[in-house]
C-alpha positions, 0 to 999 in steps of 0.5 A: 772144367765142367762138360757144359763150360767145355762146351760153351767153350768149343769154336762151332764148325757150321756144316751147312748155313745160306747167307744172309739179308738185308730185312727192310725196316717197314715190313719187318713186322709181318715178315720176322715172324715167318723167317722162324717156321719153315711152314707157310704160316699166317702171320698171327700164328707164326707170332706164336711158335717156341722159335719166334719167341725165342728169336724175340730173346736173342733181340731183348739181349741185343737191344737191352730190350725186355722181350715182352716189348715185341714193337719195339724190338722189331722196331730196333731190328728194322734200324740196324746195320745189316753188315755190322749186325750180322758180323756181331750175331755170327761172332757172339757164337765163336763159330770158326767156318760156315759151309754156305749153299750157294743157292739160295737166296743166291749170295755167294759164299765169297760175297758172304764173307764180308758179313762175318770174320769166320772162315768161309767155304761154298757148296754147290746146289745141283738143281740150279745148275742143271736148270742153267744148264738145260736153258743153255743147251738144245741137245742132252749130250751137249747138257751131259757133258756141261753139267759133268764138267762144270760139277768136276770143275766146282770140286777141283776148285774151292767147292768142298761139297754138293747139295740136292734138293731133290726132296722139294722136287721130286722127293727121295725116291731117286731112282736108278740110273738111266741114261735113256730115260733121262734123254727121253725127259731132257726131249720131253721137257722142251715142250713143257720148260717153265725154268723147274727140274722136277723130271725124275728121269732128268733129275735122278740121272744128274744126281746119279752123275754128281754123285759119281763125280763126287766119290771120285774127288772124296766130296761129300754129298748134301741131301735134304731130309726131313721138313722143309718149304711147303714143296717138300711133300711130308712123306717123301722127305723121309730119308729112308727113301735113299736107300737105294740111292745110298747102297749105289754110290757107297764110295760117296759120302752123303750127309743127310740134313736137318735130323730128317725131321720128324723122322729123326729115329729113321734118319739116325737108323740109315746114318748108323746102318752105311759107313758113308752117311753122316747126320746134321742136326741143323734147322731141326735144332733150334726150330725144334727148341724145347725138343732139342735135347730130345733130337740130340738123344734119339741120334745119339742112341746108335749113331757113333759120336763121330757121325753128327754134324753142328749146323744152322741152316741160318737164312735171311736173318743172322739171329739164326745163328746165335739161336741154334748156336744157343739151343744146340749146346745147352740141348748137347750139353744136357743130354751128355750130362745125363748119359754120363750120369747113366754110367754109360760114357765118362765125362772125359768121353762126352768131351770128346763127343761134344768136340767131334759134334760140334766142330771135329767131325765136319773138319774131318770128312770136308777135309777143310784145312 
């Protein structure tokens, strides 16, 4: 059997994805193009990147449809059955679990799970949980306590991992941990609560708590790097930015997202450089199309095989699904056919490399099954 048929032929473990929704059939044409750019586009723009050209391929396939009739394909998107579609676009990849972030847009992952007959499993975003929390609680001890328990609760229970989106609200430059400064912020942010955690203080010593609680219970740690909504400020997604944060929590396992983009060479250096950060490929890949297999070889150059995680980061729309499903294989494909042929690996090892990648390693450190 060949590497690319090895690899068409491997059953995807999806580390981190959100779930889907309903896209109303009268908006669909100025709201399709924006779901494929992670930037706040004009719609005329957003018509014209690589990704949404791309997504109009995985519609012409769908509908049997040439891809150059664009009216008519979103026009056939906006009639499908929501829960039918998406359960087809999701078992077209062959892919096994999903890891879902439950905060956003909101679905949870047991809801999720009538939309796809893949295994399901939920991770907790710690923001929206310390904005609940701080709207139910007057005092920071009464907060502490809730916020600890309701963390160890979540991984005791079915949760398999946290999530920060720390980088859309402060950035990655978590800062030490406090605990009089963050009772100084929790005071402070009484007379100025408009429902956003952004407070350094506040924030950095709740994930400084997570993080803690975390390594205790062998859960790993989602932080996303790199490019993002437009709140994400373009320098302070670089995950080197979490060096200090890393060297803190060394017994807690922490999976830096989406490749960093565009910092992906920075991201694969701190993935290769501490024993307890892994790196995920999702949104870079497929948003980055005709640059996948380029994303693919720079984190390959000296991260070890079994330190890169198959992801989508698939929201709102389940083509997202199938596009990353398509460009990470034939990127991950391509670039391993051309180690091999560099001597460098054999083609029994990029097997096993692609098998690790796609599915074994996020098995493994979720401790899944």
């Amino acid at each position: 059997m060949s590497l690319h048929a090895t690899i068409s032929g491997v059953s995807p473990v999806d580390n981190h994805a959100h779930a889907i929704e309903p896209l109303s059939g009268e908006t669909i044409d100025e709201t399709f193009p924006g779901i494929f750019t992670e930037g706040a586009l004009d719609t005329r723009d957003a018509r014209h990147t690589l990704n949404y050209r791309a997504a109009l391929g995985v519609l012409a396939d769908r509908f049997d449809t040439p891809q150059s009739a664009e009216a008519e394909l979103l026009a056939r998107r906006g009639e499908v059955n929501h829960a039918r579609y998406t359960r087809d676009c999701i078992a077209e990849t062959g892919t096994e679990a999903i890891l879902i972030d439950e905060g956003f847009p909101g679905l949870s992952a047991r809801e999720f799970t009538q939309y796809t007959d893949a295994d399901v499993f939920p991770m907790l975003r710690l923001e929206p949980l310390i904005e609940e929390l701080y709207a139910e609680h007057s005092a920071f001890t009464a907060f502490e306590t809730a916020f600890q328990n309701r963390v160890a609760e979540a991984l005791d229970g079915e949760y398999v991992a946290l999530k920060s989106i720390a980088a859309y609200r402060r950035g990655l430059t978590v800062g030490s941990r406090d605990r009089a400064d963050a009772r100084a912020a929790f005071a402070d942010l009484e007379s100025d609560w408009d429902g956003r955690i952004e407070h350094p203080g506040l924030l950095d010593y709740c994930l400084h708590l997570a993080l803690s609680i975390a390594g205790e219970h062998g859960a790993p740690v989602q932080f996303h790097t790199g490019f993002g909504d437009p709140d994400a400020h373009p320098r302070l997604v670089n995950p080197t930015h979490l060096i200090e944060c890393i060297e803190t929590h060394h017994e807690t396992d922490l999976v830096l997202l989406h490749g960093g983009y565009p910092y992906v060479g920075q991201a694969a250096y701190v993935t290769a450089t501490y024993p307890n950060v892994h790196l995920d490929l999702s949104l870079a890949i497929p948003f980055a199309q005709h640059g996948a297999s380029r994303i693919l070889s720079t984190a390959l150059e000296v991260v070890p095989t079994t330190k890169l995680l198959y992801g989508t980061d698939a929201f709102y729309t389940p083509e997202l699904f199938v596009l990353a499903a398509r460009r990470f294989k034939a990127a991950l494909a391509e670039t391993l056919a051309e180690i091999v042929e560099s001597g460098i690996v054999t083609e029994a090892y990029a097997e096993t490399a692609a098998r690790q990648i796609l599915r074994e390693n996020a098995l493994d450190l979720y401790e899944l099954y």
